[in-house]
C-alpha positions in Angstrom: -79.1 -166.5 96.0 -82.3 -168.7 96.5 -81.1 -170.1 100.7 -84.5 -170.9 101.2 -85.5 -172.8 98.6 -81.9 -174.8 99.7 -82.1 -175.1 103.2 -86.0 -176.8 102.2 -84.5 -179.2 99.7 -81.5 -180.0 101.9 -84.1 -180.3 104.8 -86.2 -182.5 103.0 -83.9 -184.5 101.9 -81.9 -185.2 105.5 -85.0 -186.5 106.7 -85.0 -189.7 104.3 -81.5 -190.8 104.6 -79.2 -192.4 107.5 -76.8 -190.4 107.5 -78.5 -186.6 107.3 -74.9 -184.9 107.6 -73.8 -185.9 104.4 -76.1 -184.4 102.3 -75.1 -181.1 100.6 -77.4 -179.4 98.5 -75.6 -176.4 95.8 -77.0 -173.9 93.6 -76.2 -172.9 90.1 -77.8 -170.4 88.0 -77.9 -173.0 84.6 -78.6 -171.5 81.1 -81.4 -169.5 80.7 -81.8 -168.1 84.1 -83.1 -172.2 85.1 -81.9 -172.6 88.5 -80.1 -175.5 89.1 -79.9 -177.8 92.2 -77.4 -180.1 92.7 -78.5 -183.1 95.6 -75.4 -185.1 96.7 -76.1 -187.7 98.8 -73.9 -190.8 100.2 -74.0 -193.8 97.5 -75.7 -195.9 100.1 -78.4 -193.5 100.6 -79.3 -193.1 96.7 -82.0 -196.1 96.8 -83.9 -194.5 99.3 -83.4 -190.6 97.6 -84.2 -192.1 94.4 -87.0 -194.4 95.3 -88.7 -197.6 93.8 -88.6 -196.6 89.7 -87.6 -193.0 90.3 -91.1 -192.4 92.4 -89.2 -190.9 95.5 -86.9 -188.0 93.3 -90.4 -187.5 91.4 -91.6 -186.4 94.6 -89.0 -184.7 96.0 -88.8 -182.6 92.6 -92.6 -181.5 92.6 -92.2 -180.6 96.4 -89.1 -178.4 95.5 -90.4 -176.9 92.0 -93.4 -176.1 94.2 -91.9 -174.2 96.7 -89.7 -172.3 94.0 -92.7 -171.2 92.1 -94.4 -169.8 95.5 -90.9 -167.6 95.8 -91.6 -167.0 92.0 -89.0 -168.8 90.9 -90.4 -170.8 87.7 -87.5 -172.7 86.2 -86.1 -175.2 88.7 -83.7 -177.8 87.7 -82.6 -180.7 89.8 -79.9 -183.9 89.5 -79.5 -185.8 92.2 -76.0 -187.6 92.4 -74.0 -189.5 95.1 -70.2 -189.0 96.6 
């Protein structure tokens, strides 16, 4: 549906890990037309996703909701979880 907006966040997101392969990034159209991203990353590479009190997935959500709403997509939901 929205292959940009994943290939960005899946992009973004291989660069901060070790092992960029093992990141897979899904879409899912949530309740009320939100789209949801789902980030799943290797357990060892949550610190760095996450970042020092959350300040890295911050980031990485502004970057993402910011590119959605210049593709004029407004509601952007993301959970970022490990395998």
């Amino acid at each position: 549906m929205h292959e940009d907006l994943v290939r960005f966040t899946e992009n973004l997101v291989k660069s901060l890990v070790e092992d960029p392969e093992m990141v897979k990034v899904q879409e899912f159209l949530g309740d009320d037309e939100v789209i949801q991203l789902e980030i799943m990353v290797e357990e060892k590479d949550m610190g760095t996703v996450i970042g020092k009190g959350g300040k890295m997935a911050s980031a990485i959500r502004v970057l993402v909701q910011a590119v959605a709403y210049n593709q004029g997509i407004y509601r952007v939901r993301i959970n970022i979880d490990s395998f």
